[in-house]
N, C-alpha and C positions, 0 to 999 in steps of 0.2 A: 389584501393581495395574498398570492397561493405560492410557494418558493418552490421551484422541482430542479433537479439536477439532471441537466441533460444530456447522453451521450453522443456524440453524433461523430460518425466517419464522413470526410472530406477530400475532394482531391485536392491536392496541394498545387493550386493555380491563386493566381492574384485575382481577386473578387470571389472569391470560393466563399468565405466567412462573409463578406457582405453582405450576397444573396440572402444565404441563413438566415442573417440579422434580420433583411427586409421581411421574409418571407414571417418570422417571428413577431414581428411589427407588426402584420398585416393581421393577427389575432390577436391586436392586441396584447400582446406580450412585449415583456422590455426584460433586455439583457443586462446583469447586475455583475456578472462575473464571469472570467474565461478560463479556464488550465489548460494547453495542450500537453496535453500525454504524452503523445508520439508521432515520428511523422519520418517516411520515408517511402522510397519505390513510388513518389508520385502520390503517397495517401497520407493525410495528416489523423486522428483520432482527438478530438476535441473532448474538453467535458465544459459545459457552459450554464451559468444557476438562472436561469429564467423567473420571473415574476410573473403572474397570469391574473386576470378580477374574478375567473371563474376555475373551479376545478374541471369541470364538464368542457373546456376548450381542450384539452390535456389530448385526446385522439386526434383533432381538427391539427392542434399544433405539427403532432407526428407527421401528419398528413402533407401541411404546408414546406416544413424542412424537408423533405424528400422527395417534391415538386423542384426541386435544385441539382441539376443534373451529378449525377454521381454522388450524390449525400445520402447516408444511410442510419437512421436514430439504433443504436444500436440499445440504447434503456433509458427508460423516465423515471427518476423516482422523486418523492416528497423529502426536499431539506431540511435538516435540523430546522428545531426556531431559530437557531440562531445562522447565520451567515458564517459560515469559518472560510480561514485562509488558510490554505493547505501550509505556506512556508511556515508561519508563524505556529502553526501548531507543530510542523516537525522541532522547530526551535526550542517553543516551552516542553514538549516531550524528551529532548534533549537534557533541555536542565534539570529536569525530573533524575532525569538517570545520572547525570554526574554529578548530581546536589546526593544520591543516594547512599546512606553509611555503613551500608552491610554486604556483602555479596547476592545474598539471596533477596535483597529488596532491589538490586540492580535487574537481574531478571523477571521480578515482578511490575517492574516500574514497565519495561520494555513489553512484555505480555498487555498487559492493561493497558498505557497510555500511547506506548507505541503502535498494538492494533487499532487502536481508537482512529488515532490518525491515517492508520490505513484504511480507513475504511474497511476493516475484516471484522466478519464474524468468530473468528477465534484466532487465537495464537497458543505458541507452545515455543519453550526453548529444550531442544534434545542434548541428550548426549551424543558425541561422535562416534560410533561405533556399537555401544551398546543399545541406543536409541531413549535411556534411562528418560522418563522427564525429569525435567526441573523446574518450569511455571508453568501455568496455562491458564489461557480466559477462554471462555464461549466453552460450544461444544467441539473439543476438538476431537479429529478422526483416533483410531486404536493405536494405539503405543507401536503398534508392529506394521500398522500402515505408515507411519511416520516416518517408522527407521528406513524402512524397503523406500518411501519417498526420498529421503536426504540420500539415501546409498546410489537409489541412481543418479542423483543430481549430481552427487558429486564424483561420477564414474563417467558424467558427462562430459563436465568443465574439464577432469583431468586427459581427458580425449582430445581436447579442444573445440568441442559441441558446444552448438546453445544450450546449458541446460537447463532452458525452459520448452526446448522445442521437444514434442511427445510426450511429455505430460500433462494436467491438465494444465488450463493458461488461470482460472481462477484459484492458486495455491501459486504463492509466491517463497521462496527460501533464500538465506543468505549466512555459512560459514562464519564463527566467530573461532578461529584455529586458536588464537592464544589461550582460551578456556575449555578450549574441545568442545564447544557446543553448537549448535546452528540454529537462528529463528527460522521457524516455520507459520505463515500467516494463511490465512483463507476467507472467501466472501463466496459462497454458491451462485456461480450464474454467471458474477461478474468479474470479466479477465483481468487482467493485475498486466498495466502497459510499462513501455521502456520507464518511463519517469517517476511510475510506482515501486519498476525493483529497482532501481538505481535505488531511491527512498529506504527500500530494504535493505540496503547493503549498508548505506549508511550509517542508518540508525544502529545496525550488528555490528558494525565497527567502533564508535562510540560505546557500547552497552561494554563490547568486549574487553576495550582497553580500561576501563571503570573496574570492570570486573574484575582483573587480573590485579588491579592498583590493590584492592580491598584483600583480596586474595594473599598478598606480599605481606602486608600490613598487620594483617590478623598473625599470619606466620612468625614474621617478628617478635610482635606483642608474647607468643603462646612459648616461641624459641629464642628468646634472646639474643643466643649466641651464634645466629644465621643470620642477624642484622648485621647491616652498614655503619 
């Protein structure tokens, strides 16, 4: 069997994901796995891991899911070998970073295993203001693309704006204010939904407050007489 990860926009009606199912059925394909993303104004955003006997059903499949009134396959791709659960990897990603005993392996943990789970092709954690880095995996965009990124996002949020809206939608970010940093994540092509940056915020919350512990800690040890 062939494992693909499939995107599919849905209206949010009751038999809406039935259909799908059947219509996935109907090439032979069997459903293994569901995530919804996002869902609202009437639209849901599903991602769902499909099993196939052939690779060559893979357009047919497309074809059959969007024979469903208002369903739209937004991307198909081929899944790891292996089947992941998105929670459970935010989870051991998690203990990665608070199991971590350095500062700088706190943001490297977050870079690495945290993009991992996002499914991004790079990550990067910035400075606030200067836009300095401090980790990065994949190929990340220019130090000055980055900063000019997080500066408007966060000239966004302080607005009261979504700030994700007018930017692009496959680059996700999330403020770590206690260490003045921000993670910045990316995957070309493919958009980062409600429950991917929720994911993001998270994970930056977690990394942050790790960071800052290590941060005190080291200070102690170096100063003594600033400890408790």
């Amino acid at each position: 069997m062939h494992t693909y990860v499939v995107r599919v926009w849905l209206p949010d009606r009751p038999g809406a994901l039935g259909a799908v199912a059947g219509r996935i059925g109907a090439v032979r394909g069997d459903v293994v796995g569901i995530d919804i993303l996002e869902s609202g104004a009437g639209r849901a955003v599903d991602e769902l891991v499909v099993q196939l006997p052939d690779p060559a059903l893979v357009e047919l499949l497309v074809s059959e899911i969007e024979e469903v009134d208002g369903a739209r396959v937004e991307l198909v791709r081929p899944a790891a070998e292996a089947i992941h659960d998105p929670r459970l990897d935010a989870l051991e990603t998690a203990s990665r970073i608070v199991g971590a005993g350095e500062p700088a392996d706190v943001l490297e943990a977050l870079c690495v295993h945290g993009g991992r789970t996002l499914g991004a092709s790079w990550a990067a954690v910035v400075e606030l203001g200067s836009g300095d880095l401090r980790a990065t995996t994949g190929a990340v965009p220019a130090p000055g693309w980055l900063a000019a990124f997080v500066a408007g996002s966060r000239a966004a949020a302080s607005a009261g704006s979504d700030p994700a809206a007018g930017g692009p939608d496959d680059v996700a970010w999330a403020p770590m204010p206690g260490s003045h940093l921000a993670l910045v994540v990316g995957r070309g092509g493919t958009a980062f939904r409600a429950r991917e940056r929720r994911q993001v915020g998270a994970l930056a919350r977690i990394a942050d407050t790790r960071h800052r512990e290590l941060v005190r800690l080291r200070s102690r040890l170096t100063h003594p007489s600033l400890g408790g």
